[in-house]
C-alpha positions as CSV (number, residue, x, y, z in Angstrom):
1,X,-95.2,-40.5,-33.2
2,X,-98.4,-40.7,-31.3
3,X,-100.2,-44.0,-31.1
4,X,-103.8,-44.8,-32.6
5,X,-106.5,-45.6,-30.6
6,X,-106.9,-49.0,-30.6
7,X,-110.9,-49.3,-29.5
8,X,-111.2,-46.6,-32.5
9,X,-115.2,-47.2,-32.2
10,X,-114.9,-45.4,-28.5
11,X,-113.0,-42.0,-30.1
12,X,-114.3,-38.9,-29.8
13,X,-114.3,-36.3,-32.2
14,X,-111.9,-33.3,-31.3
15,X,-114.7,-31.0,-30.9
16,X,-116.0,-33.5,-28.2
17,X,-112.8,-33.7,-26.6
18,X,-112.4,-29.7,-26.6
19,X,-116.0,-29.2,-24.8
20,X,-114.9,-31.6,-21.6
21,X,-111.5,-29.7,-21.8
22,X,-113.4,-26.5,-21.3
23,X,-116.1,-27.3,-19.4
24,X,-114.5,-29.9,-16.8
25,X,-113.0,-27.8,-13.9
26,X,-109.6,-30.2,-13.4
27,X,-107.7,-33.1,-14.2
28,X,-104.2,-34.8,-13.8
29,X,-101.0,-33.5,-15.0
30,X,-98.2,-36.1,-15.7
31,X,-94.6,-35.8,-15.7
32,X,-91.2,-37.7,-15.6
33,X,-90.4,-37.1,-11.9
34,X,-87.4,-37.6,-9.9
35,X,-85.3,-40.2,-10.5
36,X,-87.3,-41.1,-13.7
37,X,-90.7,-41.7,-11.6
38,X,-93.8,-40.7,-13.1
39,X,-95.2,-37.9,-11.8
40,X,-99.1,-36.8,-11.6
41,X,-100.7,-34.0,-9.9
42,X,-104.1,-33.3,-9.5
43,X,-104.7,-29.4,-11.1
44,X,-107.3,-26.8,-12.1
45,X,-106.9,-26.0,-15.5
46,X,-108.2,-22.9,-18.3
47,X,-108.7,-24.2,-21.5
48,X,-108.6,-21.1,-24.2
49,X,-107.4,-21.1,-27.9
50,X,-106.3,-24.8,-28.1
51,X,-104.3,-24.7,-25.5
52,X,-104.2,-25.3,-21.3
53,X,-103.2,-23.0,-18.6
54,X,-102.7,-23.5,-15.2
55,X,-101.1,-21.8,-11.9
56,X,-99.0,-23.4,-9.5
57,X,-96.1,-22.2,-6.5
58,X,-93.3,-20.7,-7.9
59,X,-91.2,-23.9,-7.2
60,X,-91.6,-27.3,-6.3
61,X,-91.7,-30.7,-7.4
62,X,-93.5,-29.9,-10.4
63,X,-91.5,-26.8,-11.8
64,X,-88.6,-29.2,-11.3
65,X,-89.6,-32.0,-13.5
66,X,-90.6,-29.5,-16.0
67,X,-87.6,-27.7,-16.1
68,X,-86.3,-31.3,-16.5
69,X,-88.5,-32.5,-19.5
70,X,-91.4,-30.4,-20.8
71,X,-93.1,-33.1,-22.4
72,X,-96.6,-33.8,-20.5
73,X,-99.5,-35.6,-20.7
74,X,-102.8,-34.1,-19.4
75,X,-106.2,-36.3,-18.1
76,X,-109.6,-34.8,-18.1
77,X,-112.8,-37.0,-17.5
78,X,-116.3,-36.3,-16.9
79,X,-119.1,-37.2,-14.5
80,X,-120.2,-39.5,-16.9
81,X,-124.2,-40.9,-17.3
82,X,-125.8,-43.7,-17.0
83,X,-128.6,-45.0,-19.3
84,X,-131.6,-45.5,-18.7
85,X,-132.0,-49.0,-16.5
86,X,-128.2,-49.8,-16.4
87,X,-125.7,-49.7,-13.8
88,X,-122.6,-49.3,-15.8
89,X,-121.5,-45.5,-15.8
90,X,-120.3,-43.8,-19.3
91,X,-117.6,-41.8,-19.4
92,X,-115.6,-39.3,-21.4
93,X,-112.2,-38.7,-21.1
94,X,-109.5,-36.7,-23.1
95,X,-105.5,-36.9,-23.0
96,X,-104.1,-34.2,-23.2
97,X,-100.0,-34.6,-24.6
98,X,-98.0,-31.6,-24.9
99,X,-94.9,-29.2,-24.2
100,X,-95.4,-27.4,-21.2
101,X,-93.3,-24.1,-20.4
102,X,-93.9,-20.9,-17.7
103,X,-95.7,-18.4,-19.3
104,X,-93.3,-15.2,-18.5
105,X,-95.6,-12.7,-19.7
106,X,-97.2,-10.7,-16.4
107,X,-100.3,-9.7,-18.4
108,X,-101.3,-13.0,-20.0
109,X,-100.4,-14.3,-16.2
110,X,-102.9,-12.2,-15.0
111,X,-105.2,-13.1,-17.4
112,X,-105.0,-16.9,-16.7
113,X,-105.6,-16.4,-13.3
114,X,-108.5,-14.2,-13.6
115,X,-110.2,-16.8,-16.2
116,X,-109.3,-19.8,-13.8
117,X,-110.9,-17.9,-10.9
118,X,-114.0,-17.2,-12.5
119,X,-114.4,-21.2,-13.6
120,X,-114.9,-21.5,-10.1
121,X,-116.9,-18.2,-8.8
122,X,-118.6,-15.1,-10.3
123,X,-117.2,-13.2,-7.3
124,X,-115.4,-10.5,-8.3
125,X,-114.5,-9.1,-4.9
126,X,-112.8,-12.5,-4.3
127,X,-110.7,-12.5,-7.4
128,X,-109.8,-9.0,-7.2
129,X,-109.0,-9.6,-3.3
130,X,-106.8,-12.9,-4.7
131,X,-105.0,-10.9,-7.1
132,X,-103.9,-8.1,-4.9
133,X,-102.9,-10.9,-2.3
134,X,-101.5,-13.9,-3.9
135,X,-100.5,-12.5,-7.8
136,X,-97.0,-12.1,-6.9
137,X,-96.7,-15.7,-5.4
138,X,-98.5,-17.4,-8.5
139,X,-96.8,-19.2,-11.5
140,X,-98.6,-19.9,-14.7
141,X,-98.3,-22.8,-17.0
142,X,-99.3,-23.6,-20.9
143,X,-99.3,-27.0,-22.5
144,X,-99.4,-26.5,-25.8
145,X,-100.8,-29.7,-27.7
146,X,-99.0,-31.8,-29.9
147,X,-101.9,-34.6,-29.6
148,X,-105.6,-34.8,-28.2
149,X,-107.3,-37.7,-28.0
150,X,-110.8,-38.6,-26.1
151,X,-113.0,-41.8,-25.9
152,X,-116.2,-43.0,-24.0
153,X,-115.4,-46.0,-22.0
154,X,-118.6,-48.1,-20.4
155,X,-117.6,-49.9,-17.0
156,X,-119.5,-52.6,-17.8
């Protein structure tokens, strides 16, 4: 169903692919859009037990086309490096491709947000101030992977 990687030399193991996924703060979310346009949004994202979280608006463009198609792809990249006298940057990416649904569950919501938050800050007063505030407004996501893939890519 899914297609090899046709530079296979440039793959990266799925334990590679897992440490940007949890260590890489966001990435781009793809969907089929409107009228069958591709969709991509810039989002945080929680990466926990093999699978991706995110929070969103409880509607919206996005909700829409997943309520139309679940079927996503996620892109996650890093900074990337450099060797050592070379201009070209190396870097790592992962795609992500998945069903995506709203997670329902008011606890597990909770505890998506509270793991996103603290990617970001060690702050508790601030989550605890944006859980009090904004909790009720939030929708949570989870992509459940039916395919990973990663490679380095040179710019050379």
């Amino acid at each position: 169903m899914f297609r090899e990687m046709r530079r296979f030399k440039q793959q990266l193991e799925r334990v590679e692919c897992e440490e940007i996924l949890i260590h890489e703060p966001r990435g781009v979310l793809s969907m089929i859009g409107e009228g069958g346009y591709p969709y991509g949004i810039p989002l945080d994202h929680w990466y926990s037990d093999g699978r991706l979280y995110f929070h969103c608006a409880k509607e919206g463009h996005k909700l829409d086309a997943i309520k139309n198609c679940d079927k996503v792809s996620y892109c996650v990249y890093d900074n990337g490096y450099r060797k050592e006298g070379e201009w070209a940057l190396n870097i790592k990416s992962v795609v992500v491709f998945g069903r995506i649904h709203i997670v329902e569950d008011e606890t597990k919501k909770k505890d998506i947000c509270t793991n996103l938050c603290r990617k970001f800050t060690d702050d508790e007063e601030y989550l605890q101030k944006e859980l009090e505030n904004a909790f009720s407004r939030v929708c949570c996501l989870e992509l459940i992977p039916e395919h990973i893939t990663g490679k380095l890519v040179n710019e050379s």
